[in-house]
LODREN-235254 format. One record per residue: residue in one letter; z, y, x of N, C-alpha, C in turn. Coordinates in steps of 0.05 Angstrom, whole numbers, plus 32768, in hexadecimal, padded with zeros to 4 digits. Example, Ala and Ser with C-alpha at 12.3 -4.5 7.8 and 13.67 -1.06 7.14 Angstrom:
<pts>
+---+------+---------+--------+-------+----------+---------+------+---------+--------+
| r | n.up | n.north | n.east | ca.up | ca.north | ca.east | c.up | c.north | c.east |
+---+------+---------+--------+-------+----------+---------+------+---------+--------+
| A | 809C |    7F8E |   8108 |  809C |     7FA6 |    80F6 | 809C |    7FBE |   8108 |
| S | 808E |    7FD3 |   8101 |  808F |     7FEB |    8111 | 809D |    8001 |   8102 |
+---+------+---------+--------+-------+----------+---------+------+---------+--------+
</pts>
This chain:
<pts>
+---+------+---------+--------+-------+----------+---------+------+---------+--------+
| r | n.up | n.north | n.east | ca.up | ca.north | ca.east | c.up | c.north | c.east |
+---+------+---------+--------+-------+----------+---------+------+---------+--------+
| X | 7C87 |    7D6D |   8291 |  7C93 |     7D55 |    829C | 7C7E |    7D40 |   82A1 |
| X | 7C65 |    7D3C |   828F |  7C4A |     7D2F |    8298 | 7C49 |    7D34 |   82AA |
| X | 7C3D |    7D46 |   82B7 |  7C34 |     7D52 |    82D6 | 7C48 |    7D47 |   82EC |
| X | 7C61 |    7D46 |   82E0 |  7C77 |     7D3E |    82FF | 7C74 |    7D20 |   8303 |
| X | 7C73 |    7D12 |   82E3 |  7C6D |     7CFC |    82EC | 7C58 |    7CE8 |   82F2 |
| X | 7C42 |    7CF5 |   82EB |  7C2C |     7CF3 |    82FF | 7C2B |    7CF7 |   8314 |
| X | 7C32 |    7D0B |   8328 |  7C36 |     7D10 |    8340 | 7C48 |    7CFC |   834E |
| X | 7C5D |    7CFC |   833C |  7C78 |     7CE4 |    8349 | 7C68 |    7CC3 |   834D |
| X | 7C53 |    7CBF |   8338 |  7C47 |     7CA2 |    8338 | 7C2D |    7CA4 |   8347 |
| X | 7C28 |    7CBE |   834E |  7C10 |     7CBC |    8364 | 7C1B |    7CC5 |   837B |
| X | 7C36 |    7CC3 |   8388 |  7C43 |     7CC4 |    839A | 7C44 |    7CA5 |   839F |
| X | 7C54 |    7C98 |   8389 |  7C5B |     7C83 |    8392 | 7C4C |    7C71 |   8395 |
| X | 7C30 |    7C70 |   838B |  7C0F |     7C63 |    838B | 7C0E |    7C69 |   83B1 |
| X | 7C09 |    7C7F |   83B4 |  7C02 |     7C7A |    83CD | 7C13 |    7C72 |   83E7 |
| X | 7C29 |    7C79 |   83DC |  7C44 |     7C68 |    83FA | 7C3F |    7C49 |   83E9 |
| X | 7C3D |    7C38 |   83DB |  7C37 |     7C22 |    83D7 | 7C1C |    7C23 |   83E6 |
| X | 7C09 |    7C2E |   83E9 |  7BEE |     7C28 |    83FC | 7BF6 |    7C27 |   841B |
| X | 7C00 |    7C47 |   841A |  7C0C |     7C46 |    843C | 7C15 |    7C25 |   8445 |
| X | 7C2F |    7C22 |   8432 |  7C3D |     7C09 |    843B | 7C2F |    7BED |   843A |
| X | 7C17 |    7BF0 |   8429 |  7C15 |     7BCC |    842B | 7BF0 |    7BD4 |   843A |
| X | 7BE4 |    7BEA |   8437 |  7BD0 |     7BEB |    8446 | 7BB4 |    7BDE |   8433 |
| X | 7BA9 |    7BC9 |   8439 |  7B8F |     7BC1 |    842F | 7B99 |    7BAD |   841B |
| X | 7BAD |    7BA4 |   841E |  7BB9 |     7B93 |    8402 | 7BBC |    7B9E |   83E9 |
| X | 7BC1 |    7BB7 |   83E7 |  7BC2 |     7BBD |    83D4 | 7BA0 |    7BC2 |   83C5 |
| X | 7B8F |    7BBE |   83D3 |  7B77 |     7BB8 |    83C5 | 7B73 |    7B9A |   83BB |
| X | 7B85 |    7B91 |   83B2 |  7B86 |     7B7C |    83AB | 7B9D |    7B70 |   8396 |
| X | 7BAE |    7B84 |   838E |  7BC8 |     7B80 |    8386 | 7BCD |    7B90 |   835E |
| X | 7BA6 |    7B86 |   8353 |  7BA4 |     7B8D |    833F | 7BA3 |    7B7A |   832C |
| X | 7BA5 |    7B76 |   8310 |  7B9F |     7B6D |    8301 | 7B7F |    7B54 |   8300 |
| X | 7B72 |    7B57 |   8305 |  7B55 |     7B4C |    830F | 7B58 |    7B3A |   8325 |
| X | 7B68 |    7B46 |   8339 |  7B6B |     7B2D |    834B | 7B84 |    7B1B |   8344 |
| X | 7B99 |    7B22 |   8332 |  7BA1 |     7B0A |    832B | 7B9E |    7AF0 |   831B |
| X | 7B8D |    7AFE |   830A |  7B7A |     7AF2 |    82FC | 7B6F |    7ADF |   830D |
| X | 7B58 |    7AEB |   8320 |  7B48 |     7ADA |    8336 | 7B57 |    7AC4 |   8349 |
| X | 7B76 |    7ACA |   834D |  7B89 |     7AB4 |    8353 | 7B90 |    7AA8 |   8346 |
| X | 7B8C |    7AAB |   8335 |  7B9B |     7A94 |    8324 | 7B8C |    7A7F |   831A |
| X | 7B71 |    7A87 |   8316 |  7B59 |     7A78 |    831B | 7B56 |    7A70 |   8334 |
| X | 7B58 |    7A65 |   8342 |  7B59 |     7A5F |    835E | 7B6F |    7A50 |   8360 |
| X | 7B87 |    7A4F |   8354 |  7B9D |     7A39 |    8355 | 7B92 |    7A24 |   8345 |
| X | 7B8B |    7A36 |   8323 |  7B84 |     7A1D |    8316 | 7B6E |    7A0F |   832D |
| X | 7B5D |    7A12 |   8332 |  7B47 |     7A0C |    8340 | 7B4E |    79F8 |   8361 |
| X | 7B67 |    7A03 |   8367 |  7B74 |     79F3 |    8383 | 7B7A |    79E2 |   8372 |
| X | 7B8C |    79DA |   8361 |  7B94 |     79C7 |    8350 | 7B88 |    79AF |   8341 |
| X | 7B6E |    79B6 |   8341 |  7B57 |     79AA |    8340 | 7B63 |    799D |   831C |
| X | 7B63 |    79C1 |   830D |  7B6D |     79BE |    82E8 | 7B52 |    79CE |   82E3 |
| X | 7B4C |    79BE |   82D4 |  7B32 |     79CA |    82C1 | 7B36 |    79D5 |   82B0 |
| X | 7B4E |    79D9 |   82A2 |  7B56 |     79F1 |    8297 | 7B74 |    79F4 |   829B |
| X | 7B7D |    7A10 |   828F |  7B9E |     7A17 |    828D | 7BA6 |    7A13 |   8278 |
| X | 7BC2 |    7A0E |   827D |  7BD5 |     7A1C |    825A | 7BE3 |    7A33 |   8272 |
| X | 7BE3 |    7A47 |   8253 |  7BF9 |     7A68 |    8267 | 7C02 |    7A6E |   824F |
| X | 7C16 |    7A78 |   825A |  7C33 |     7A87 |    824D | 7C33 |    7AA0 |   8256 |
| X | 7C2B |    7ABF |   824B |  7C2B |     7AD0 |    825C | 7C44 |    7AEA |   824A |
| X | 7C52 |    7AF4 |   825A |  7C67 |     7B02 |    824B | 7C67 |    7B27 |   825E |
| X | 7C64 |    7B32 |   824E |  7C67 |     7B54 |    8256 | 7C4B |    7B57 |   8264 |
| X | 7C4D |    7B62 |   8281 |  7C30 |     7B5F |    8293 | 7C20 |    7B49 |   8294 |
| X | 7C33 |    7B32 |   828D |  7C20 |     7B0C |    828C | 7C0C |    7B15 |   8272 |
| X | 7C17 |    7B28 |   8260 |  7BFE |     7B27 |    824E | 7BE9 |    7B36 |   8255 |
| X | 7BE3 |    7B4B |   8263 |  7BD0 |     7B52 |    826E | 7BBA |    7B3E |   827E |
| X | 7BD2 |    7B28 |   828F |  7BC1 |     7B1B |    82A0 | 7BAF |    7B0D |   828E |
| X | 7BBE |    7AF9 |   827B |  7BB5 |     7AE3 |    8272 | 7B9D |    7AF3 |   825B |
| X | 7BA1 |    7B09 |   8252 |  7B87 |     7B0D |    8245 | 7B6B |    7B0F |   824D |
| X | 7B77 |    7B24 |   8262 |  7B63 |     7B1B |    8282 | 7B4E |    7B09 |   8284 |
| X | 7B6A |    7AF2 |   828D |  7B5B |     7AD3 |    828B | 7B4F |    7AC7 |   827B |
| X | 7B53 |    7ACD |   825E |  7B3F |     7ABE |    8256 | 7B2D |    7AC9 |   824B |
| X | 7B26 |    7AE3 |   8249 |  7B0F |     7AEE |    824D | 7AFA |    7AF3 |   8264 |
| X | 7B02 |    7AEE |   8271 |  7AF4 |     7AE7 |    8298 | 7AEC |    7AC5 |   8296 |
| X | 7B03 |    7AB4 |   828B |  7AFF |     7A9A |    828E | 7B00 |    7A86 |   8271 |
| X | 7AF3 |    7A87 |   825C |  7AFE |     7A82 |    823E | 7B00 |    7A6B |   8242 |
| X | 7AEA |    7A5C |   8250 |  7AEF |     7A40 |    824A | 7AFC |    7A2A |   8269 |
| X | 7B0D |    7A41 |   826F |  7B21 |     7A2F |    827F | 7B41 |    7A36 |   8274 |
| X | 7B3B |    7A3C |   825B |  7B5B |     7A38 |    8255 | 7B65 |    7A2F |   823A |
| X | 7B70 |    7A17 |   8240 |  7B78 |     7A03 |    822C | 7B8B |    7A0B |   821B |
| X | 7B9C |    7A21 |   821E |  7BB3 |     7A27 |    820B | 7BB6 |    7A42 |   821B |
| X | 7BBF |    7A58 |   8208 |  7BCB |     7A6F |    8214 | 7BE0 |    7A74 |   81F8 |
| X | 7BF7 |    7A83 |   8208 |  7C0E |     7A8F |    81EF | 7C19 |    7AAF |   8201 |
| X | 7C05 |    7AC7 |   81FB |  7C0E |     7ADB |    81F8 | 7C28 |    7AE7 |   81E2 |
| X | 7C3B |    7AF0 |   81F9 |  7C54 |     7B04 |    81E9 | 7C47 |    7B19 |   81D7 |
| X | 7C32 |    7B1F |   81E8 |  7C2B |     7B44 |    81D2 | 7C10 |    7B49 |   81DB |
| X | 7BFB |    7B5D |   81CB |  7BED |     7B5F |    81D3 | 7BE9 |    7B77 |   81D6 |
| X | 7BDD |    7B7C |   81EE |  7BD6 |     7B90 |    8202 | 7BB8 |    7B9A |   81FC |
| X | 7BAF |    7BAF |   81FF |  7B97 |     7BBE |    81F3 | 7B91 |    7BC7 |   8211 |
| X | 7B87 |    7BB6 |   821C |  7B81 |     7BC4 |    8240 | 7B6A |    7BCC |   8244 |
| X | 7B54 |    7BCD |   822D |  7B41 |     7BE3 |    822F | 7B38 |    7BF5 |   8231 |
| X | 7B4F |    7BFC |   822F |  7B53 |     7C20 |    821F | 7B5D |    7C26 |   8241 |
+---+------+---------+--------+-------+----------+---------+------+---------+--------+
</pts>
């Protein structure tokens, strides 16, 4: 049942490519990060507070290991081991 559902999620990986084309080189974890830095940054905030819940904790750990000292407060739900 591994094998089918790998196949089923590398079916659906690539009709998500078909459909959005070169966006989806962009529609990862790293670049939300890199947007969101870039709001703070439009916003002209020298640092954040974040609240990040389920996938928000992926981001926000992200963030402040990419960015430590632009974030004034963070409150992760759970923590995520995204090294591995």
């Amino acid at each position: 049942s591994f094998a089918a559902l790998r196949a089923a999620n590398r079916a659906l990986g690539e009709s998500c490519r078909d459909l959005t084309g070169p966006l989806a080189d962009h529609m990862d974890t790293g670049s939300v990060v890199r947007d969101m830095d870039a709001i703070r940054a439009g916003l002209g905030e020298k640092r954040i507070s974040y609240y990040g819940v389920s996938y928000g904790t992926a981001i926000g750990q992200q963030y402040a290991e990419r960015y430590p000292h632009r974030v004034r407060a963070m409150t992760l739900d759970s923590n995520m081991d995204h090294s591995l």
